[in-house]
PAGUMI-825441 format. One record per residue (C-alpha): residue number from 1; residue in three letters; x, y, z. Coordinates in nm, 3 decimals. Each point is the difference from the previous one (the first is absolute). Layout:
% residues N
   num   residuo         X         Y         Z
   NUM       ALA         X         Y         Z
...
% end
This chain:
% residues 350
   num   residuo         X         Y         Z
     1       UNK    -2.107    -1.173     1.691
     2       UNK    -0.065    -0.144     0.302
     3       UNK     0.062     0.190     0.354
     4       UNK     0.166    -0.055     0.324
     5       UNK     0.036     0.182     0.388
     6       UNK     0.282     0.169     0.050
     7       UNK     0.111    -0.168     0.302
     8       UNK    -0.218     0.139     0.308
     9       UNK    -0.009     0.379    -0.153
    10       UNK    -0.345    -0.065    -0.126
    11       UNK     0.081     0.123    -0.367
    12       UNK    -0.014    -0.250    -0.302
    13       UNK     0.234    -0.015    -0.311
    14       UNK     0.019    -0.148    -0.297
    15       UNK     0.189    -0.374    -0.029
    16       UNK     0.198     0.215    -0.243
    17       UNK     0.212     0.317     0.092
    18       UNK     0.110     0.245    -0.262
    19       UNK     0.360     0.034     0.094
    20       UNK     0.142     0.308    -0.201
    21       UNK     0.436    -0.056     0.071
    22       UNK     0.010    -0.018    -0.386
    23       UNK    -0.179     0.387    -0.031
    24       UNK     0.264     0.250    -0.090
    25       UNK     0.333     0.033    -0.104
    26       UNK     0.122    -0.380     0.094
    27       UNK    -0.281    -0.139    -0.189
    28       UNK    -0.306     0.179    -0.216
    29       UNK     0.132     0.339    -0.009
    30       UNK    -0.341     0.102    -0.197
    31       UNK    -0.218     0.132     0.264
    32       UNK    -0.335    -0.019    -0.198
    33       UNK     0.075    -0.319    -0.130
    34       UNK     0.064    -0.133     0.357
    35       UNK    -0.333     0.220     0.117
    36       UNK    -0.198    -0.202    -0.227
    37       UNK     0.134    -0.351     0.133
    38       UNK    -0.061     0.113     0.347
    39       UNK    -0.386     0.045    -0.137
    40       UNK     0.006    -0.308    -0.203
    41       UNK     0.059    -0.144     0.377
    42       UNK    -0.280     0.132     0.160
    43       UNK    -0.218    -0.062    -0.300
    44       UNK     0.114    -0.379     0.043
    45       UNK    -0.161     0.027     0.346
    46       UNK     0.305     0.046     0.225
    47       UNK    -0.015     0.249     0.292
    48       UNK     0.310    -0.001     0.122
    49       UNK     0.319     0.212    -0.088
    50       UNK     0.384     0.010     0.083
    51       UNK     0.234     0.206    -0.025
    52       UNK     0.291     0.127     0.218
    53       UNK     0.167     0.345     0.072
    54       UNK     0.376    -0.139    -0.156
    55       UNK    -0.162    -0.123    -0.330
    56       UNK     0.165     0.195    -0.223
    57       UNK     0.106     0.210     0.228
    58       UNK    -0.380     0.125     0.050
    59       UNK    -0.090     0.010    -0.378
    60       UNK    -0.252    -0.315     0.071
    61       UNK    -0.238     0.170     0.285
    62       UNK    -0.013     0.333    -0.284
    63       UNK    -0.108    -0.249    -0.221
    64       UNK    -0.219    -0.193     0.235
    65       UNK    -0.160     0.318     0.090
    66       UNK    -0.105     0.123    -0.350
    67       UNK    -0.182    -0.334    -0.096
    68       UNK    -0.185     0.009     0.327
    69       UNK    -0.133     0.326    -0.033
    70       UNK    -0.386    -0.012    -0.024
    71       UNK     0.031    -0.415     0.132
    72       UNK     0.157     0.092     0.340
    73       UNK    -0.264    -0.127     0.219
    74       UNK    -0.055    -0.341    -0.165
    75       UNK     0.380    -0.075     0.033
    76       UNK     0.212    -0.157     0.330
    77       UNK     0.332     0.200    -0.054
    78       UNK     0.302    -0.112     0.146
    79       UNK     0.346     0.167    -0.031
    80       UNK     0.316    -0.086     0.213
    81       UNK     0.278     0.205     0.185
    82       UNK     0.365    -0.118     0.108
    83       UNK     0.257     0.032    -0.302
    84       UNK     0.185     0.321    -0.064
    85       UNK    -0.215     0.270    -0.173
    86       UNK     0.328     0.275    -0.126
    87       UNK     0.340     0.087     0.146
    88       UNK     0.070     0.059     0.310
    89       UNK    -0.081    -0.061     0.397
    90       UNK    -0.286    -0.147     0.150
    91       UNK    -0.198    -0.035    -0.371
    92       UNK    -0.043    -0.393     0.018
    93       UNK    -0.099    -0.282     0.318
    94       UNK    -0.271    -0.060     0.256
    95       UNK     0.040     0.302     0.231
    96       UNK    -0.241     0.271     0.143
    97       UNK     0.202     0.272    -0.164
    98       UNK    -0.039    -0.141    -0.373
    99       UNK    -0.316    -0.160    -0.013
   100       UNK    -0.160     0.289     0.110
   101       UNK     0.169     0.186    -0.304
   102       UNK    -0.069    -0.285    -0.205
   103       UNK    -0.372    -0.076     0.033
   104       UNK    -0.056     0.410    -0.059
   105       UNK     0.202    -0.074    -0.313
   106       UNK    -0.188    -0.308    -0.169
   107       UNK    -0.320     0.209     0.099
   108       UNK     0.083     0.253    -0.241
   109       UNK     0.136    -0.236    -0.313
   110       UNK    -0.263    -0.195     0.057
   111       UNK    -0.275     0.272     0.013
   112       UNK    -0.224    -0.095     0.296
   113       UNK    -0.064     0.084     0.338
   114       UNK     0.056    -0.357     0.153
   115       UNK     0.178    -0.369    -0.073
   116       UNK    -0.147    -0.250     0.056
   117       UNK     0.260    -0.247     0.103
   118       UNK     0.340     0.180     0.064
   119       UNK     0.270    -0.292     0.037
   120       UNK     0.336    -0.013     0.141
   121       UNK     0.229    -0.118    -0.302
   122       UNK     0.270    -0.199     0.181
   123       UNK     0.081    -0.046     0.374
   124       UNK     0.204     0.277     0.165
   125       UNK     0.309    -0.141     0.233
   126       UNK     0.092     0.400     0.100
   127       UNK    -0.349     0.064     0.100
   128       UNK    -0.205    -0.150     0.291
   129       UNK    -0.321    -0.162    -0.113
   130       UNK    -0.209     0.159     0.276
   131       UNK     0.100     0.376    -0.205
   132       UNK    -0.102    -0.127    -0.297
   133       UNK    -0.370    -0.161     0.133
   134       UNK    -0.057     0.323     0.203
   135       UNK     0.068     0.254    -0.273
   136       UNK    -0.193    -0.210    -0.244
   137       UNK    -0.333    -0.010     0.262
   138       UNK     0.056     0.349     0.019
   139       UNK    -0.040     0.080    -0.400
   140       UNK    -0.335    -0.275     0.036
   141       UNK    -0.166     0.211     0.275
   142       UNK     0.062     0.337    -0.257
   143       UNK    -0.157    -0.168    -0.270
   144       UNK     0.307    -0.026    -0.215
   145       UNK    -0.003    -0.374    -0.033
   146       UNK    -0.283    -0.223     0.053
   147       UNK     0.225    -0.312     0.145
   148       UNK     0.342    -0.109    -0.047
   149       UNK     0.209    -0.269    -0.027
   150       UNK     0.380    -0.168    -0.078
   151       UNK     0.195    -0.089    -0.276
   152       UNK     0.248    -0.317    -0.069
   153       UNK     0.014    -0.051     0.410
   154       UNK     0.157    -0.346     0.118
   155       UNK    -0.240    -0.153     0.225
   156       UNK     0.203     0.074     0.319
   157       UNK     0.015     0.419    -0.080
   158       UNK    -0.407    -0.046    -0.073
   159       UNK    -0.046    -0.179     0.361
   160       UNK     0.196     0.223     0.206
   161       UNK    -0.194     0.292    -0.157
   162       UNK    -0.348    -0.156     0.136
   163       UNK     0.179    -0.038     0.303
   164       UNK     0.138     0.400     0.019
   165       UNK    -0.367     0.089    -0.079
   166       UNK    -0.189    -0.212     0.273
   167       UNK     0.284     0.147     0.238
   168       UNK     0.007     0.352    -0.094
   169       UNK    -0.412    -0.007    -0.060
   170       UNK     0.076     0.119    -0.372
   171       UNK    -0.177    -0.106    -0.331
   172       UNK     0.177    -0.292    -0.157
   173       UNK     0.078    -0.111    -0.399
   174       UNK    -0.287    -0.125    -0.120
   175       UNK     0.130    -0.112    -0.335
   176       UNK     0.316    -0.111    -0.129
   177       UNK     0.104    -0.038    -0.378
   178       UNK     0.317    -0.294    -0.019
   179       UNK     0.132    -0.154    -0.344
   180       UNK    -0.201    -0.319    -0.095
   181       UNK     0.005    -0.207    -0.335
   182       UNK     0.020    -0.370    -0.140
   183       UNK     0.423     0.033     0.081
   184       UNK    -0.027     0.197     0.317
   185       UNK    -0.153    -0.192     0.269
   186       UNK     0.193     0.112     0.318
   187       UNK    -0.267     0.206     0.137
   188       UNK    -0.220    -0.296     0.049
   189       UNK     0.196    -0.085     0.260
   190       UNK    -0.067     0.224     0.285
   191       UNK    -0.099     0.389    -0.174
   192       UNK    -0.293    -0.122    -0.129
   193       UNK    -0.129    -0.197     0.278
   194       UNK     0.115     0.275     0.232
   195       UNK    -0.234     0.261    -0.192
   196       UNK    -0.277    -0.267     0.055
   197       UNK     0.054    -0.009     0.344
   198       UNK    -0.031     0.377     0.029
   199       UNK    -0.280     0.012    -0.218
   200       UNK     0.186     0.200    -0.284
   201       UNK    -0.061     0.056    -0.353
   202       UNK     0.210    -0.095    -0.273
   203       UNK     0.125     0.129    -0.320
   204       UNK     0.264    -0.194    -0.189
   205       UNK     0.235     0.097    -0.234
   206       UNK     0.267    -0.083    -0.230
   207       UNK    -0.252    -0.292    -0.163
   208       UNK     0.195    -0.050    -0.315
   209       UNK     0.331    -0.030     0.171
   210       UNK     0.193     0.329    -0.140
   211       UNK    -0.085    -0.211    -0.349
   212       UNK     0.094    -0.328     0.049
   213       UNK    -0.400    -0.132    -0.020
   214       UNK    -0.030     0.238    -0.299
   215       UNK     0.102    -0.222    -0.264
   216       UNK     0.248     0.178    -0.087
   217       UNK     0.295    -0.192     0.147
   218       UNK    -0.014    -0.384    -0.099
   219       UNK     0.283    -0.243     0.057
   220       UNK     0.222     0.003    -0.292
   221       UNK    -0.137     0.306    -0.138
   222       UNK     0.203     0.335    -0.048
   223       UNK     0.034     0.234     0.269
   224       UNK     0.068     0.352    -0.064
   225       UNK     0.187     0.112     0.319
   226       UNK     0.032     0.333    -0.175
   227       UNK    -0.348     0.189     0.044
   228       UNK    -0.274     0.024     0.287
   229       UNK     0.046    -0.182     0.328
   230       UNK     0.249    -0.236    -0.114
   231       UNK     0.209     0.273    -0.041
   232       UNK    -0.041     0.149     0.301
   233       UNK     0.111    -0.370     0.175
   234       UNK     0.137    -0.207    -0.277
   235       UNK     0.081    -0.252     0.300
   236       UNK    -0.390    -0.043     0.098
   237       UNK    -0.034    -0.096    -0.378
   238       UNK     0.339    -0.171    -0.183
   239       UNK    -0.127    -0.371    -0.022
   240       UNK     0.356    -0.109     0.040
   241       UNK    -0.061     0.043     0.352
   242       UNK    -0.117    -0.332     0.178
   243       UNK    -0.286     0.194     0.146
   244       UNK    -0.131     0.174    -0.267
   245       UNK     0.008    -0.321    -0.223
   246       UNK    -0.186    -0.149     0.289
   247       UNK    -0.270     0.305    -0.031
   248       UNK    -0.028    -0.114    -0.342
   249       UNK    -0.030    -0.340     0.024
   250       UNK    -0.280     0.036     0.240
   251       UNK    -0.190     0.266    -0.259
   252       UNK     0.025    -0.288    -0.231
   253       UNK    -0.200    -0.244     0.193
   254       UNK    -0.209     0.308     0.108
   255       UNK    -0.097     0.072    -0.371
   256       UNK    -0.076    -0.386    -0.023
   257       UNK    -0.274     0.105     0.248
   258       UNK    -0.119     0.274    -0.161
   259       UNK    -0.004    -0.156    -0.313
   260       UNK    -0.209    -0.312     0.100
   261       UNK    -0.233     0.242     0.208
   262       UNK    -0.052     0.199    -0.334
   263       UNK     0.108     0.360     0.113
   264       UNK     0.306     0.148    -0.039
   265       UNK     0.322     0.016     0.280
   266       UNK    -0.060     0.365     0.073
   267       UNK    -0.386    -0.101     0.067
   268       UNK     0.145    -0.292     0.225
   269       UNK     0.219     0.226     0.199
   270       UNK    -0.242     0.278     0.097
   271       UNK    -0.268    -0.274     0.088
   272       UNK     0.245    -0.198     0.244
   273       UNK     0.025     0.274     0.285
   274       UNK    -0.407     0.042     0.009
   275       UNK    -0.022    -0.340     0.106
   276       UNK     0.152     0.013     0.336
   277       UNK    -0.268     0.112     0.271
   278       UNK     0.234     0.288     0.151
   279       UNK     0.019     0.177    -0.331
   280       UNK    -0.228     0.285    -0.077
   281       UNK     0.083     0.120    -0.318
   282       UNK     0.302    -0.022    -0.246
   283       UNK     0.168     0.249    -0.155
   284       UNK    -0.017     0.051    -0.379
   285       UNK     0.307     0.209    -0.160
   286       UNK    -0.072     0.079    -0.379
   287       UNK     0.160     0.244    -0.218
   288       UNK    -0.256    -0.012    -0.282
   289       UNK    -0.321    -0.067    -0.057
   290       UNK     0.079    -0.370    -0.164
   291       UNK     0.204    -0.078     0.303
   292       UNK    -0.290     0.064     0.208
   293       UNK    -0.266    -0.147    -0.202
   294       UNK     0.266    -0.295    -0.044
   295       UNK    -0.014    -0.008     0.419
   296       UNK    -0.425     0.004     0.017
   297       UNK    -0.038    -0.266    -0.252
   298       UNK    -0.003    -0.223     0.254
   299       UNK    -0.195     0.149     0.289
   300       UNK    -0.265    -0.311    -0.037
   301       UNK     0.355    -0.265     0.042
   302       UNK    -0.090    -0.227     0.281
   303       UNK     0.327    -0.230     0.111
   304       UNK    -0.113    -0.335     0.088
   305       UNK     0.131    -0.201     0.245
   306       UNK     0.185    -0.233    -0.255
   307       UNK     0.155     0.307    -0.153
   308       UNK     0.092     0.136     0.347
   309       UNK     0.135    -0.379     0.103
   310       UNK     0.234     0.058    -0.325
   311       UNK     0.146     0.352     0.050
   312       UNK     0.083    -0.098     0.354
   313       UNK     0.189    -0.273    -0.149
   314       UNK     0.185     0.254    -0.191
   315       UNK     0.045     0.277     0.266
   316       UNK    -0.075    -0.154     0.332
   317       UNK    -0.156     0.202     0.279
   318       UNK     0.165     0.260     0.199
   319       UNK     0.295    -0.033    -0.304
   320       UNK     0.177     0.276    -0.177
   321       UNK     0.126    -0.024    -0.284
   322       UNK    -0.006     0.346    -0.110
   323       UNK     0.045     0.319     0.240
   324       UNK    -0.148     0.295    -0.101
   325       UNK     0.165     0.309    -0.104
   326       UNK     0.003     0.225     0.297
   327       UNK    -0.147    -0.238     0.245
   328       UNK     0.167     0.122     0.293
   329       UNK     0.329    -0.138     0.208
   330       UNK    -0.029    -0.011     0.373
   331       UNK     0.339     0.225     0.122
   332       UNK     0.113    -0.316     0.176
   333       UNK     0.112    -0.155    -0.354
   334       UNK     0.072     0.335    -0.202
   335       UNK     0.209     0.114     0.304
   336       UNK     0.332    -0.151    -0.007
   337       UNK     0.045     0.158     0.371
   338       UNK    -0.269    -0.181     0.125
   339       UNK     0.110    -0.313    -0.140
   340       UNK     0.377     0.037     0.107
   341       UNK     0.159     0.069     0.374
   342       UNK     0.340     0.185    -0.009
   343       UNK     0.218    -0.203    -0.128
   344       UNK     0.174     0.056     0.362
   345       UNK    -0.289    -0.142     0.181
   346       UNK    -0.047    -0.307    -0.295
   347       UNK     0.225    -0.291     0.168
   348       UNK    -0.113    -0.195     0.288
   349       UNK     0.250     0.064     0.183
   350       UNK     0.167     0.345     0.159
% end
């Protein structure tokens, strides 16, 4: 396993992340199975842990926090806050008033004294940025969280946030964690050459495309829109919709790849964020152990240029083709309000 800075924070990771989403009730419910997967991890050489408060609905950083117990100093732990954590007021976003609740919180399920890297989840249109940095250098200077850093942040919310902190003399995001795989190019465009320009780490996830560079969905093959994911978005999945049967005619070609490379797709896919110099680390997501030992197989894969030359063929830079689940919607499209005028005020003319 080979090692990288994180950003400018002086700490290196692994190329590898354990992400842990699929810990707990939405995924391995067994929490010595998933214990021993998180050790299998660190066994493999990888340093570097996710996990986030929301993950079923806290279940993950309990289950973080047992496997860690006896290996906390060797491991870089990072844990997010944002999403709704229970019913009720003020339980969820990127304010003063809930991340201070929050961060006390993952503490405890996670069973240590300090985080270090405590990440925004998803930008915060109700809350001003320059809240959010100053409570966040606030839980640094207590000793609560080593550094800290964003989550799925268009480029534009990621500059202005430099630009609050240089104003307001207040610690800045050092990291930032966007979606990134072989059919999700977009953040090539201007996230990831922002982060370079503010010297930021960066820890991708969502490498295998929600499934779709699995191998499970192939063009022409069945798709069970009943169970899992699908499921939950049957119209992200149903290849009789022009742009999933796009998806999967570009995993076809993609699998061509792989196949002349001699590795497999899922190999290919966690590989292919690695190579771009702004990236860090990538996220791995397993379930069980063979999904994770299926993921390190390939730790050794190096993309040549041909085979790079051919996949941008495929997807070209800065393309989506694929957007993640959850990657988040600025309120300027999700907010018909702030699309539409009055319908008074809508006609050129009084």
């Amino acid at each position: 396993m080979r090692y990288r800075p994180l950003g400018r924070t002086g700490i290196e990771v692994s190329t590898y992340c354990l992400g842990t989403m699929m810990f707990g009730s939405v995924g391995n419910g067994d929490h010595e199975d998933a214990v021993r997967v998180v050790h299998a991890a660190l066994d493999a050489g990888i340093n570097f842990v996710d996990t986030a408060d929301m993950y079923s609905a806290g279940e993950s950083e309990t289950i973080v926090g047992k496997a860690l117990k006896g290996r906390r100093d060797d491991v870089v732990l990072a844990t997010k806050v944002h999403f709704p954590m229970g019913e009720g007021r003020n339980r969820s976003g990127n304010s003063r008033r809930w991340i201070t609740r929050a961060v006390e919180e993952s503490l405890t399920r996670l069973g240590t004294d300090w985080i270090d890297l405590y990440q925004v989840h998803r930008p915060d249109a109700t809350t001003d940025v320059e809240e959010t940095l100053a409570v966040l250098g606030d839980l640094q200077r207590q000793g609560k969280i080593r550094t800290f850093g964003c989550s799925t942040f268009p480029a534009e919310e990621i500059a202005e946030s430099h630009h609050v902190a240089e104003r307001r003399a207040l610690p800045r995001f050092r990291t930032e964690q966007p979606p990134y795989s072989l059919l999700a190019r977009g953040v090539e465009r201007s996230v990831l050459p922002t982060c370079s320009r503010y010297g930021m780490g960066v820890l991708t996830w969502a490498p295998l495309a929600s499934g779709f560079l699995s191998g499970r969905y192939r063009k022409g093959g069945p798709v069970d829109l009943s169970s899992g994911r699908a499921a939950l978005t049957p119209g992200r999945f149903d290849p009789a919709l022009p742009e999933n049967a796009a998806k999967l005619e570009a995993v076809e070609q993609l699998v061509s790849v792989a196949d002349d490379m001699g590795c497999t797709l899922p190999e290919l896919a966690v590989a292919f964020p690695l190579v771009h110099p702004a990236v860090t680390s990538v996220i791995l997501g397993p379930r069980t152990m063979d999904q994770l030992k299926g993921l390190l197989a390939g730790a050794e894969l190096t993309l040549t240029d041909e085979a790079l030359d051919r996949i941008d063929a495929i997807v070209p830079p800065g393309t989506d083709l694929y957007r993640a689940d959850g990657a988040w919607q600025p309120p300027s499209l999700t907010d018909r309000s702030q699309r539409r005028r009055a319908e008074a005020d809508r006609p050129a003319g009084a």
